[in-house]
FIKOL-956293 format. One record per residue (C-alpha): residue number from 1; residue in three letters; x, y, z. Coordinates in Angstrom, 2 decimals. Example, Ala and Ser with C-alpha at 12.3 -4.5 7.8 and 13.67 -1.06 7.14 Angstrom:
! FIKOL-956293
@pos->1&code->ALA&X->12.30&Y->-4.50&Z->7.80
@pos->2&code->SER&X->13.67&Y->-1.06&Z->7.14
***
This chain:
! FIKOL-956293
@pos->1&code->UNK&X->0.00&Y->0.00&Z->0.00
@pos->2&code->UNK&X->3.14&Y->2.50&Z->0.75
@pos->3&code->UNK&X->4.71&Y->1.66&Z->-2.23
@pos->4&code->UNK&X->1.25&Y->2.32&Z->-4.56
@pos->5&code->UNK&X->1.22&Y->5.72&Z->-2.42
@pos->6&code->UNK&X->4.46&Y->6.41&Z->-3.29
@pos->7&code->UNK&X->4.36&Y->5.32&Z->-7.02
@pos->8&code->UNK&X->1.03&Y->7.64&Z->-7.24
@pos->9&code->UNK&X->2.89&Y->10.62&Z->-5.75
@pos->10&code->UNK&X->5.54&Y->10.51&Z->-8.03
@pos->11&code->UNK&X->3.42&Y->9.96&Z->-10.83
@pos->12&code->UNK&X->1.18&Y->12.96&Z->-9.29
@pos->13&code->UNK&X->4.21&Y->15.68&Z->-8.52
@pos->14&code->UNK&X->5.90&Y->14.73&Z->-12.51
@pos->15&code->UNK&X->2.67&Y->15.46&Z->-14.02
@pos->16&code->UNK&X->2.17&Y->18.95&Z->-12.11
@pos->17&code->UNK&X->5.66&Y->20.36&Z->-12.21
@pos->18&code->UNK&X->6.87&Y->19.38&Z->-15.59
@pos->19&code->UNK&X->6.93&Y->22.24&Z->-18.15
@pos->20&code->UNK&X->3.85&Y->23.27&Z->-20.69
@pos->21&code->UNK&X->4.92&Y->21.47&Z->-23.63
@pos->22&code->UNK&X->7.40&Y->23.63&Z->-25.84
@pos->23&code->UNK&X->8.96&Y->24.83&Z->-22.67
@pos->24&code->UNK&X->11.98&Y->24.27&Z->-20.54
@pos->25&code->UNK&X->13.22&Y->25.31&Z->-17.42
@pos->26&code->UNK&X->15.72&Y->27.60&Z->-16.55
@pos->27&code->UNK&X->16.76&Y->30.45&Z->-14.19
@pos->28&code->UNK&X->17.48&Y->33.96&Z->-14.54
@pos->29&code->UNK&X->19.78&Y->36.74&Z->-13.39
@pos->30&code->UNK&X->20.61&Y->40.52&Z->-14.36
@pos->31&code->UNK&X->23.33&Y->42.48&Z->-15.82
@pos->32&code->UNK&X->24.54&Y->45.97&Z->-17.32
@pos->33&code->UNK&X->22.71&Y->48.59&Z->-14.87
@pos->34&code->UNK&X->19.22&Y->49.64&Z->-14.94
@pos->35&code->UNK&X->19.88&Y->51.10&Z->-18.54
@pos->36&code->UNK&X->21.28&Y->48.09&Z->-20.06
@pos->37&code->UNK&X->24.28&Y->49.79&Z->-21.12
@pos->38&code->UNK&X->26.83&Y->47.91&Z->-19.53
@pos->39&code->UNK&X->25.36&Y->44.95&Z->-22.27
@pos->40&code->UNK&X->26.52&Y->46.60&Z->-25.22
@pos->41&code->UNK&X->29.40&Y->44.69&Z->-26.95
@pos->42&code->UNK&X->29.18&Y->41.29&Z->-26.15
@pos->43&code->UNK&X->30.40&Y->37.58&Z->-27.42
@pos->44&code->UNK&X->28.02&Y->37.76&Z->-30.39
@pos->45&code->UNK&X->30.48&Y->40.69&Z->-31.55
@pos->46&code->UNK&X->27.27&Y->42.59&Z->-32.15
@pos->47&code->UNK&X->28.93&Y->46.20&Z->-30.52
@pos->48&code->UNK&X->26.02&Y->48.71&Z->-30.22
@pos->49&code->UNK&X->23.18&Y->46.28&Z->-29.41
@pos->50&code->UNK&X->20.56&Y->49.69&Z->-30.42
@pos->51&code->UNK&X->22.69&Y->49.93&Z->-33.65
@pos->52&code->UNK&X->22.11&Y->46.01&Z->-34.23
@pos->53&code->UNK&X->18.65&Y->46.14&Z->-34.18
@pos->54&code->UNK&X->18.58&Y->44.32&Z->-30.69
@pos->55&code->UNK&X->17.89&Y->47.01&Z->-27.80
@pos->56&code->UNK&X->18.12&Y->45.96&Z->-23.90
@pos->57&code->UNK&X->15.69&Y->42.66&Z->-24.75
@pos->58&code->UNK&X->18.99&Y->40.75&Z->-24.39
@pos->59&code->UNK&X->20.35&Y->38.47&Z->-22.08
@pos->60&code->UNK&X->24.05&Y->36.36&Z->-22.10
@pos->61&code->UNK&X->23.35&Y->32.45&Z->-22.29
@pos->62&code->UNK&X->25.06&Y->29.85&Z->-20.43
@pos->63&code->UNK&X->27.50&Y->27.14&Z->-22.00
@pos->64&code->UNK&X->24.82&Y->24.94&Z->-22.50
@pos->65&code->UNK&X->22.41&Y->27.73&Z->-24.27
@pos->66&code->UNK&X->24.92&Y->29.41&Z->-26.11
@pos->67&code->UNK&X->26.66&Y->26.78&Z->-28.41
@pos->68&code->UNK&X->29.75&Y->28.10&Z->-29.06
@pos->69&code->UNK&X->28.31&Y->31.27&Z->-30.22
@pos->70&code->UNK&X->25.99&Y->29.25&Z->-33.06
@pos->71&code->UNK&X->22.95&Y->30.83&Z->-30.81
@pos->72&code->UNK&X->23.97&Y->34.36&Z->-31.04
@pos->73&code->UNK&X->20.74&Y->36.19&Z->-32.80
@pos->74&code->UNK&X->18.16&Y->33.59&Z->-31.55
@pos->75&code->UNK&X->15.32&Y->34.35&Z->-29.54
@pos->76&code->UNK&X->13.57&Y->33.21&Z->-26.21
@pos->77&code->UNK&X->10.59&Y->33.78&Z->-24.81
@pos->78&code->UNK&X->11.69&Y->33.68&Z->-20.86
@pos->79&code->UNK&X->8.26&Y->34.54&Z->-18.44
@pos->80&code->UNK&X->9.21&Y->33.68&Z->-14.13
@pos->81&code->UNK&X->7.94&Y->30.45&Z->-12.67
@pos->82&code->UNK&X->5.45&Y->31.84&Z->-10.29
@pos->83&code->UNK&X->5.09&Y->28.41&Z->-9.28
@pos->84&code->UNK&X->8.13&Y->27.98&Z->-7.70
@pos->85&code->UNK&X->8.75&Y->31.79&Z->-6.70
@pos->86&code->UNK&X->7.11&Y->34.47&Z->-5.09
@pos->87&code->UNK&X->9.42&Y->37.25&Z->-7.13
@pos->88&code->UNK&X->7.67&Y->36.94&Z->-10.18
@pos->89&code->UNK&X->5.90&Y->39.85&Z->-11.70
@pos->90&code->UNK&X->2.72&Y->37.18&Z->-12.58
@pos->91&code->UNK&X->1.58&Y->36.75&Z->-16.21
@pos->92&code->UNK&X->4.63&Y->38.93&Z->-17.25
@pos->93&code->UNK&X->6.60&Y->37.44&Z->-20.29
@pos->94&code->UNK&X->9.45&Y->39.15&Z->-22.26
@pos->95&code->UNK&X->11.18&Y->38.44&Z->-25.75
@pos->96&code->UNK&X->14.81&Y->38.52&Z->-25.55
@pos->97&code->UNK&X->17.88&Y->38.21&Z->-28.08
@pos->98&code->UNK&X->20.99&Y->35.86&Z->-27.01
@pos->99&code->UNK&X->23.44&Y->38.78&Z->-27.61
@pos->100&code->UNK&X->26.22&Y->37.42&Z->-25.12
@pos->101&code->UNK&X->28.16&Y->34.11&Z->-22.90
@pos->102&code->UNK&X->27.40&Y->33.52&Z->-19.14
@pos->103&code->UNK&X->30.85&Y->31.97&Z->-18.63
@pos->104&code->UNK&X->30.88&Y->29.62&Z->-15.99
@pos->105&code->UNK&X->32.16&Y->30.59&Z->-12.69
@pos->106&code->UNK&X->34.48&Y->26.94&Z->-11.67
@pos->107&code->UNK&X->35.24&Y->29.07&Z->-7.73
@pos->108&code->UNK&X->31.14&Y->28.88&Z->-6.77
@pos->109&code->UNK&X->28.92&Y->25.61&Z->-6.91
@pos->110&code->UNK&X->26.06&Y->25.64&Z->-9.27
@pos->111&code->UNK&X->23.11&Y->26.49&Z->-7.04
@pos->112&code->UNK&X->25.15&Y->29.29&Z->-5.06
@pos->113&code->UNK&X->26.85&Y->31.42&Z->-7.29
@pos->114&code->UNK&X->27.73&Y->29.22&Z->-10.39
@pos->115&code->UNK&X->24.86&Y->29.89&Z->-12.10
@pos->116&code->UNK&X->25.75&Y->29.52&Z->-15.49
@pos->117&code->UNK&X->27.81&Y->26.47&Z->-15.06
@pos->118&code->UNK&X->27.38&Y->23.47&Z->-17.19
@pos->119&code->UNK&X->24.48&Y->21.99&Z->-17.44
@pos->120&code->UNK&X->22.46&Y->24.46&Z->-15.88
@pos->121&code->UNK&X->20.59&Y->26.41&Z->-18.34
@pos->122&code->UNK&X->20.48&Y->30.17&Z->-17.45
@pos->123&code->UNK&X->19.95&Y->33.92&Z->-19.01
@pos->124&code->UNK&X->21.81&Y->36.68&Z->-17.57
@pos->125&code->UNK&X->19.55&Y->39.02&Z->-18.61
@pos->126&code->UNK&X->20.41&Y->42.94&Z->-19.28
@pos->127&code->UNK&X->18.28&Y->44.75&Z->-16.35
@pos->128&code->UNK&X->15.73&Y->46.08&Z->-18.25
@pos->129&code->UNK&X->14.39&Y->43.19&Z->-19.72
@pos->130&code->UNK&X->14.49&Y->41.08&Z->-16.56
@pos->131&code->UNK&X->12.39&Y->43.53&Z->-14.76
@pos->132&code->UNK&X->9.88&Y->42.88&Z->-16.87
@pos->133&code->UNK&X->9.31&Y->39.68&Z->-15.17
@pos->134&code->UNK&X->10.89&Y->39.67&Z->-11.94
@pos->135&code->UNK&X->11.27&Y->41.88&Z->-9.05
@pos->136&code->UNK&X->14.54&Y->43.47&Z->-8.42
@pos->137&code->UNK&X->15.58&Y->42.67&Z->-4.82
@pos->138&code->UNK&X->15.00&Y->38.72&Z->-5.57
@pos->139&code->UNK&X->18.19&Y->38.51&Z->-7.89
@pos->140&code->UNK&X->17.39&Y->35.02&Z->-9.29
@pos->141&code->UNK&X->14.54&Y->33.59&Z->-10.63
@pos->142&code->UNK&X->13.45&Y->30.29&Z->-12.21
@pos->143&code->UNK&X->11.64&Y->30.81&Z->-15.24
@pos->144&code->UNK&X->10.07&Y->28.90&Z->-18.07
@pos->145&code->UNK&X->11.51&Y->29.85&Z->-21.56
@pos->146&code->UNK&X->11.26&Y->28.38&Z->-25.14
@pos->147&code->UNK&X->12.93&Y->29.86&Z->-28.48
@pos->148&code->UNK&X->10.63&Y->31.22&Z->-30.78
@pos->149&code->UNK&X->10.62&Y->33.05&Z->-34.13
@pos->150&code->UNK&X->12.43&Y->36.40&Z->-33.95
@pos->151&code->UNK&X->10.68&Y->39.59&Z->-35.78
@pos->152&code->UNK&X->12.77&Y->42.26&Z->-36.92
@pos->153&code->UNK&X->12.36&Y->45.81&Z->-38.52
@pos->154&code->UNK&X->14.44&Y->46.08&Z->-41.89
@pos->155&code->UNK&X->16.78&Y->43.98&Z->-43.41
@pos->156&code->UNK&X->19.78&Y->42.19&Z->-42.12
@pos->157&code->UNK&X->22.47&Y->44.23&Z->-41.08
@pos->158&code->UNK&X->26.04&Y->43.47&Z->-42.30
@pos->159&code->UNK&X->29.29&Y->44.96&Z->-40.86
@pos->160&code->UNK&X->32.84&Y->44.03&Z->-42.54
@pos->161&code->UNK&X->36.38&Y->44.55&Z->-40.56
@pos->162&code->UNK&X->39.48&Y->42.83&Z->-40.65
@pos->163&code->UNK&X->42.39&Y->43.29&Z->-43.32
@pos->164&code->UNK&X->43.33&Y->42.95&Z->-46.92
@pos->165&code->UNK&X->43.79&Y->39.58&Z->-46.55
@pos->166&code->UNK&X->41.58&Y->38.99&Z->-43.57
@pos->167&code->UNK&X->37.65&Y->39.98&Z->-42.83
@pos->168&code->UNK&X->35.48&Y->39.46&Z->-40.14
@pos->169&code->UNK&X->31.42&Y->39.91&Z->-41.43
@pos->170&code->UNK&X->29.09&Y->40.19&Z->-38.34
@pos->171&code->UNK&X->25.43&Y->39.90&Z->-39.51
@pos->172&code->UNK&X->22.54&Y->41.37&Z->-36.54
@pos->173&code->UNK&X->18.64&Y->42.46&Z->-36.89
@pos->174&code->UNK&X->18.71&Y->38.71&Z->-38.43
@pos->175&code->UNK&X->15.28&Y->36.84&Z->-38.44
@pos->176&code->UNK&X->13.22&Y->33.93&Z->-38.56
@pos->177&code->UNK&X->15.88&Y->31.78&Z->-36.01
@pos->178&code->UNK&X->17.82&Y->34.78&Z->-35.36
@pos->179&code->UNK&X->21.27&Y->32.78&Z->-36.19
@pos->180&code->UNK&X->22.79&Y->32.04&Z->-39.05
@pos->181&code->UNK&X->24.07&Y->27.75&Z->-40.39
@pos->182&code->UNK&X->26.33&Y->29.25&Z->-43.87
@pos->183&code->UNK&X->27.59&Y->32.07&Z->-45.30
@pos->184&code->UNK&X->29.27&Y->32.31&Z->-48.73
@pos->185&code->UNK&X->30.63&Y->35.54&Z->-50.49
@pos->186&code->UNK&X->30.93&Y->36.55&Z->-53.74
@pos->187&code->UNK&X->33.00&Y->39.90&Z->-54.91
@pos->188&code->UNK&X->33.19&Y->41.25&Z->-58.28
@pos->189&code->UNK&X->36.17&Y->39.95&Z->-59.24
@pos->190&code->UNK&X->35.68&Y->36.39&Z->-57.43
@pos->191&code->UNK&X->33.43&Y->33.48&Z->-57.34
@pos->192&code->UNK&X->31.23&Y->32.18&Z->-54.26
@pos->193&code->UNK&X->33.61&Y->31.89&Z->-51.46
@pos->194&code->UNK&X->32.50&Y->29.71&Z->-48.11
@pos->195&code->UNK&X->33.19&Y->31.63&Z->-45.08
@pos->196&code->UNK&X->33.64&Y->29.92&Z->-41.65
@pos->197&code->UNK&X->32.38&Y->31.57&Z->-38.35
@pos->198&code->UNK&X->35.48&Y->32.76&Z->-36.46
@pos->199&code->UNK&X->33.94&Y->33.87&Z->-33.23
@pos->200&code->UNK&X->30.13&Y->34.91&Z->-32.30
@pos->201&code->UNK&X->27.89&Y->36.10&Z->-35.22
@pos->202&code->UNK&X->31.27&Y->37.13&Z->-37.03
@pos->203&code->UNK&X->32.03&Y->35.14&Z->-40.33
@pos->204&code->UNK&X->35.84&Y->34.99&Z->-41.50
@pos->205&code->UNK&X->37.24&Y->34.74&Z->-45.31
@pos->206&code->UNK&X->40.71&Y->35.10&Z->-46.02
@pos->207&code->UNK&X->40.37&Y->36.32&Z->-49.86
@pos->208&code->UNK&X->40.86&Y->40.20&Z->-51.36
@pos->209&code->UNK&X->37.70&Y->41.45&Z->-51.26
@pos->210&code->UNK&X->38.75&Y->45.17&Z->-51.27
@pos->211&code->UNK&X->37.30&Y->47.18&Z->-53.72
@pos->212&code->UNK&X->34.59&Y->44.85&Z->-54.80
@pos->213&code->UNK&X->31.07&Y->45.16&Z->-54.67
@pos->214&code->UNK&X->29.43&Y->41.74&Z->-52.39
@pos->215&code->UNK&X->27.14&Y->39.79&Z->-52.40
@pos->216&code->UNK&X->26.17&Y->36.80&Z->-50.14
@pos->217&code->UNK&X->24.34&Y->33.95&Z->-49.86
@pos->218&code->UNK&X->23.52&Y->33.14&Z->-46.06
@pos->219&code->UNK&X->21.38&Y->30.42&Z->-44.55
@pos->220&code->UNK&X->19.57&Y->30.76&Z->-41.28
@pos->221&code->UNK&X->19.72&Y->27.67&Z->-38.99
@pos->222&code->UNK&X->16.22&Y->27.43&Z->-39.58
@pos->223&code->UNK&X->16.91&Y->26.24&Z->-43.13
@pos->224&code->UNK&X->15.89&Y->29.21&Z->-45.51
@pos->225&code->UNK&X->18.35&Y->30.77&Z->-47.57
@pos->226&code->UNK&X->18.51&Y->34.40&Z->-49.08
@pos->227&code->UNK&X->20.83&Y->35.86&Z->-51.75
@pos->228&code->UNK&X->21.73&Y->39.40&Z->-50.57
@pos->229&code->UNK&X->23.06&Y->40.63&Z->-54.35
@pos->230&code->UNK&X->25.36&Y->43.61&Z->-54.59
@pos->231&code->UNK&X->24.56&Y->44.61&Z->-50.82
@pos->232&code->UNK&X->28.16&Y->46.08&Z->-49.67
@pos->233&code->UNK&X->29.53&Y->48.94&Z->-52.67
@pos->234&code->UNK&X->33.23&Y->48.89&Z->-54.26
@pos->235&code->UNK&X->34.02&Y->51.74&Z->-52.25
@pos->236&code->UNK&X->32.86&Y->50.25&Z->-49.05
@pos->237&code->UNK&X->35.68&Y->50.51&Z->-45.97
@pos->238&code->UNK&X->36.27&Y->48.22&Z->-42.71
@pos->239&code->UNK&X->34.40&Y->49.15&Z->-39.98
@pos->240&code->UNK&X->31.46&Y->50.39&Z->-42.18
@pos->241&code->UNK&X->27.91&Y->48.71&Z->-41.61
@pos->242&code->UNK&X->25.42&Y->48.05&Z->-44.34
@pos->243&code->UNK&X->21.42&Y->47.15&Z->-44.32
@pos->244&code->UNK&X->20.18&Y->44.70&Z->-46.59
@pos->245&code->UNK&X->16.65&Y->44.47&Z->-47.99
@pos->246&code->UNK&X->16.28&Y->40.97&Z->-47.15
@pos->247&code->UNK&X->15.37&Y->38.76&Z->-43.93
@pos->248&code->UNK&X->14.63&Y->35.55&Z->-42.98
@pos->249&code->UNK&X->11.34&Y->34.49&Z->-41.55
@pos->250&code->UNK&X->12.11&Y->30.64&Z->-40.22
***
């Protein structure tokens, strides 16, 4: 009789706290000041998250979220588990951009301090967007999250730097799955070229491109490709951003 008790409690407590379907658990802390601009910059290599299309609905992901840096661009829907915490701003939800690493802290266990240490999945959100959802003296939260489609105004938005022999091309405001699988270039004076990502959302080719006008064809990890034609100008310079005309929707 204890042991069908037991079996039926189990059963019972699995079924009430696992997730709504589509969604995961998580936790979630704050960063970069109640403006969010200690956020700007970032692992994504994004720099000026307004410029990027991206605001303060940001957050830094933990090892296990961010992938390397093949998440940078995706989005999240992250609302507080009011279930499990009294700090939640109730029926509050907020879309955020992965913009950023949580690097794990190996000096503080997982559950005091080490909150973005592997596995754990966690969002160190920029201030703004987590006080959308929680309330400020709690710190942490456990929330319930899920990625979903991003929307963006405009086109993508492509910046070039590096060196003769050497660029780096971030892409931001990117939509549909927010990050990017391939990216191959094509100058005036070339044919397609693959590119490899180097670090973040920044994509690396090691061919003269200088003084060509671009073009690209880049596929989101959601599997739909676009052909950006003739998007960056002969006379364009390192350090200069351009906006396409084109965006993903998946």
């Amino acid at each position: 009789m204890d042991r069908a008790l037991t079996l039926f409690v189990a059963v019972l407590a699995a079924t009430f706290f696992a997730p709504v379907k589509g969604w995961n658990y998580g936790t979630a802390t704050f960063y970069g000041g109640p403006d969010g601009s200690g956020t700007m910059g970032g692992a994504c290599g994004y720099g000026n998250l307004y410029q990027a299309g991206y605001g303060t609905n940001t957050a830094a992901l933990s090892s296990v979220l961010f992938n390397d840096g093949a998440a940078c661009g995706q989005c999240y829907l992250i609302m507080c588990d009011s279930n499990a915490s009294p700090w939640c701003n109730r029926g509050a939800a907020v879309t955020i951009t992965a913009t950023n690493f949580c690097p794990p802290n190996w000096a503080q266990p997982s559950n005091r301090g080490g909150w973005c240490n592997p596995p754990r999945p966690h969002f160190d959100m920029a201030q703004p967007a987590w006080e959308r959802i929680g309330v400020y003296k709690a710190g942490i939260i456990p929330v319930l999250f899920q990625q979903v489609t991003c929307w963006r105004q405009g086109g993508i938005r492509i910046t070039i730097g590096g060196s003769t022999f050497f660029q780096l091309v971030n892409f931001a405001n990117v939509g549909g799955s927010g990050s990017i699988r391939s990216v191959s270039v094509k100058g005036t004076k070339t044919g397609w070229i693959a590119l490899n990502r180097n670090w973040g959302a920044n994509w690396q080719c090691n061919s003269a491109l200088v003084g060509q006008e671009l073009s690209f064809i880049v596929t989101s990890t959601g599997g739909q490709t676009i052909w950006i034609n003739n998007v960056l100008p002969a006379w364009w310079q390192f350090g200069m951003a351009f906006l396409s005309n084109a965006n993903f929707y998946y």
